[in-house]
Residue, then its C-alpha position, 0 to 999 in steps of 0.5 A: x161606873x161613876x168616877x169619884x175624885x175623892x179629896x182629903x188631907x195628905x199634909x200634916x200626919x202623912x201616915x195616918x193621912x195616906x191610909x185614911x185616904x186608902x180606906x175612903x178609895x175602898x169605901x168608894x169602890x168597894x160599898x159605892x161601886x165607883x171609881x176611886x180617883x185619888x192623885x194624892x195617892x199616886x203622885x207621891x209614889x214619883x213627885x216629892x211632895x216637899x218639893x215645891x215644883x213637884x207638888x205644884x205638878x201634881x196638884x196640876x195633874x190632879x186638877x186634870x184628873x179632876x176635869x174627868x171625874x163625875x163627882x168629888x167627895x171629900x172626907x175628913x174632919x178638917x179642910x187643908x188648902x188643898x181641899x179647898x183649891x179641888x172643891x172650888x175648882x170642882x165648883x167652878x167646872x160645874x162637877x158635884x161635890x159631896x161632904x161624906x162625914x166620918x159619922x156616914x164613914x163609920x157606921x157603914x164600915x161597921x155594917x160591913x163587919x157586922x155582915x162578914x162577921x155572920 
């Protein structure tokens, strides 16, 4: 299986971001047959995000995580700092980088609950 980084904001509306990740990680796997890779999900489980030293390990840690992966797909409508720090980082380690926009997101999402609804 393919293991795919998948980037997307945390920062800003934690909530919404965190289950928004969630459901791209499901996308992922579930519709793509990949492996989902996403440190912004796990490291806030033991780092605190708010606290510099924390969050500048994690972000390590998911470079790190990076490095093994076969791609990184990013999500979203906007691209925060830390986005942009994994693409490049992505770029540089000579890894693929796909935009996967909301437009694609939805409409499969939708054909998933047109055919479980048959």
């Amino acid at each position: 299986m393919k293991k795919i980084y998948v980037c997307s904001r945390l920062a800003g509306d934690y909530e919404a971001n965190t289950e928004a990740a969630r459901e791209y990680c499901a996308y992922v796997m579930k519709e793509c047959g990949a492996i989902a890779i996403a440190p912004h999900l796990l490291f806030p489980q033991f780092l605190d995000d708010t606290d510099p030293k924390d969050r500048e390990l994690g972000k390590e840690a998911g470079l790190e995580l990076l490095e093994s992966s076969d791609e990184l797909w990013y999500f979203g409508d906007s691209v925060s700092q830390g986005m942009v720090r994994e693409i490049c980082a992505a770029k540089e380690m000579g890894i693929p980088v796909r935009y996967v926009p909301e437009e694609e997101w939805n409409n499969d999402r939708r054909h998933e609950k047109e055919v479980l609804s048959l």
